[in-house]
C-alpha positions as CSV (number, residue, x, y, z in Angstrom):
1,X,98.9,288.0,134.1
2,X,101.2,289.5,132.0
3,X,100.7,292.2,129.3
4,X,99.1,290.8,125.6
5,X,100.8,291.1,122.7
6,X,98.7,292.9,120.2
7,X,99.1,291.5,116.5
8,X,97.7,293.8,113.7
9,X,97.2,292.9,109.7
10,X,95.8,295.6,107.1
11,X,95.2,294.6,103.8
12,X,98.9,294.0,103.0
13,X,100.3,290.4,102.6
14,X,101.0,289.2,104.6
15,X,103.0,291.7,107.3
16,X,101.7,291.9,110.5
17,X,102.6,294.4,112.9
18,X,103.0,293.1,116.8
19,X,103.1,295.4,120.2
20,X,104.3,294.8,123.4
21,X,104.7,297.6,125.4
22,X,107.1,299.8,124.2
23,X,108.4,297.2,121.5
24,X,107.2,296.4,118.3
25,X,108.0,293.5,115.7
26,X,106.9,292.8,112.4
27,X,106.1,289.1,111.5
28,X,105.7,288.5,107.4
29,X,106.1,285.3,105.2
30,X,108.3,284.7,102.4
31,X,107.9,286.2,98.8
32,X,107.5,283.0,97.3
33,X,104.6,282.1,99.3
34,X,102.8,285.9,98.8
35,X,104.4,287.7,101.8
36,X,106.8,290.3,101.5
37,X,109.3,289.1,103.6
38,X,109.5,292.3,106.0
39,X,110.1,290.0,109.3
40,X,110.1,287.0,110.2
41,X,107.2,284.3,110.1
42,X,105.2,283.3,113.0
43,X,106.9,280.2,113.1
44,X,110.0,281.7,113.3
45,X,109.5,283.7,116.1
46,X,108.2,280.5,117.5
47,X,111.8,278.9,117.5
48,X,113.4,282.3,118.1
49,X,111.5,282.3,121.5
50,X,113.0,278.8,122.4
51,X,116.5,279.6,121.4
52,X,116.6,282.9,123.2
53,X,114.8,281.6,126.5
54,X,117.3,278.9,126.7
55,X,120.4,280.8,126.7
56,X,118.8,283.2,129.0
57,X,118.1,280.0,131.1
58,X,121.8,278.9,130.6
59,X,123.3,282.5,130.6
60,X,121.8,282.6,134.3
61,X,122.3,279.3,135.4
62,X,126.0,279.6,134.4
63,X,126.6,283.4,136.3
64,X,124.9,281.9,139.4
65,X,127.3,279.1,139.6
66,X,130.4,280.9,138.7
67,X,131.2,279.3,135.7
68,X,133.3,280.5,133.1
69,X,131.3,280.4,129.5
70,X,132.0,283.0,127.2
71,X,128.9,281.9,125.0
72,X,126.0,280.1,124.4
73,X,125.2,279.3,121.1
74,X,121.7,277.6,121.0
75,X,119.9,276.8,117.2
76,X,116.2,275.6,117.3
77,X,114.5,273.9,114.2
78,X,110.8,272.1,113.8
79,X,109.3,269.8,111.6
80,X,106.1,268.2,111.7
81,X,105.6,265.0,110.7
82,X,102.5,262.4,111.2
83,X,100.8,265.2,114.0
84,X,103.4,265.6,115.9
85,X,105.7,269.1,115.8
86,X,109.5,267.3,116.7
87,X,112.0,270.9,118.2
88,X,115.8,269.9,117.1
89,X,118.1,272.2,119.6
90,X,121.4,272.3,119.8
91,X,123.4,274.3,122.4
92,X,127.4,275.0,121.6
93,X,129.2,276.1,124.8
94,X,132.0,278.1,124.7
95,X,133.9,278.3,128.4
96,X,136.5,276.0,130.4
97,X,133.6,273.5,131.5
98,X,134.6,270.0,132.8
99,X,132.0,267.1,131.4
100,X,129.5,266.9,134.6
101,X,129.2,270.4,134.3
102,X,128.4,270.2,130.1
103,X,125.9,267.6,131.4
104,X,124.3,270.0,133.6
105,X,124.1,272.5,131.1
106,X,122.1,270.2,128.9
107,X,119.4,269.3,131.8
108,X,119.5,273.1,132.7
109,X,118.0,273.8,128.9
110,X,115.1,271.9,129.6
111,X,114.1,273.6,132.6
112,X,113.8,277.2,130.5
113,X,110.3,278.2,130.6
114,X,109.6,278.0,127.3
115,X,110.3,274.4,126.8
116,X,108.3,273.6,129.5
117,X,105.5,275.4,127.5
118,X,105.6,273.4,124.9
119,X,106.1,270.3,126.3
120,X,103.5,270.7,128.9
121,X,99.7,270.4,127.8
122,X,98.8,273.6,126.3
123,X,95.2,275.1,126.0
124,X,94.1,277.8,123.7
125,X,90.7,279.9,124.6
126,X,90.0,282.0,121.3
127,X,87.3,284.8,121.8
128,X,85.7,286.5,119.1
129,X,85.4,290.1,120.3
130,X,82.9,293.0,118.6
């Protein structure tokens, strides 16, 4: 198993400090709902971790075959609507790729491990500890 990431909120609204390992992060909301806007929401990082595992996933895929892409541009949004959270991601490849390939690239981003994730069933064990 890998290491936890340790999330930690004082009394201050709504920032919340996050460890892992040697890194650290702060998540926050926006002013106008009573945060102070230090970092980025939970959500956020959310779609931040899709985007950035994908063009890992691509970045990889792309060096292993020898292909010539200068970037990956990937975008992630969510809504929810009627129970259901609905990811919109985009990927923009810039590189001399021929169509099959560009189709490849497209199956490739839903093989990252993060999509998989969240489109696999997920269970969450919550433990109140003393």
């Amino acid at each position: 198993m890998d290491h936890p990431v340790i999330a930690t909120i004082g009394k201050e609204h709504y920032e919340t400090r996050m460890r892992f390992g040697k890194h650290e992060l702060i998540a926050d909301e926006p002013e106008h709902i009573g945060g102070t806007d230090k970092g980025p929401s939970a959500g956020t990082y959310l779609k931040m971790s899709l985007a950035a595992c994908t063009a890992i996933t691509l970045r990889m895929y792309a060096d292993r075959k020898g292909w010539e892409v200068d970037e990956f541009i990937v975008k992630v949004d969510y809504q929810r609507q009627e129970g259901t959270t609905r990811f919109h991601r985009t990927v923009e490849v810039k590189g001399n790729l021929d169509e099959k390939q560009r189709k490849r690239i497209l199956q490739i981003a839903n093989l990252c491990p993060i999509h998989k994730t969240l489109s696999g069933p997920i269970e969450i064990e919550t433990e109140l500890v003393p």
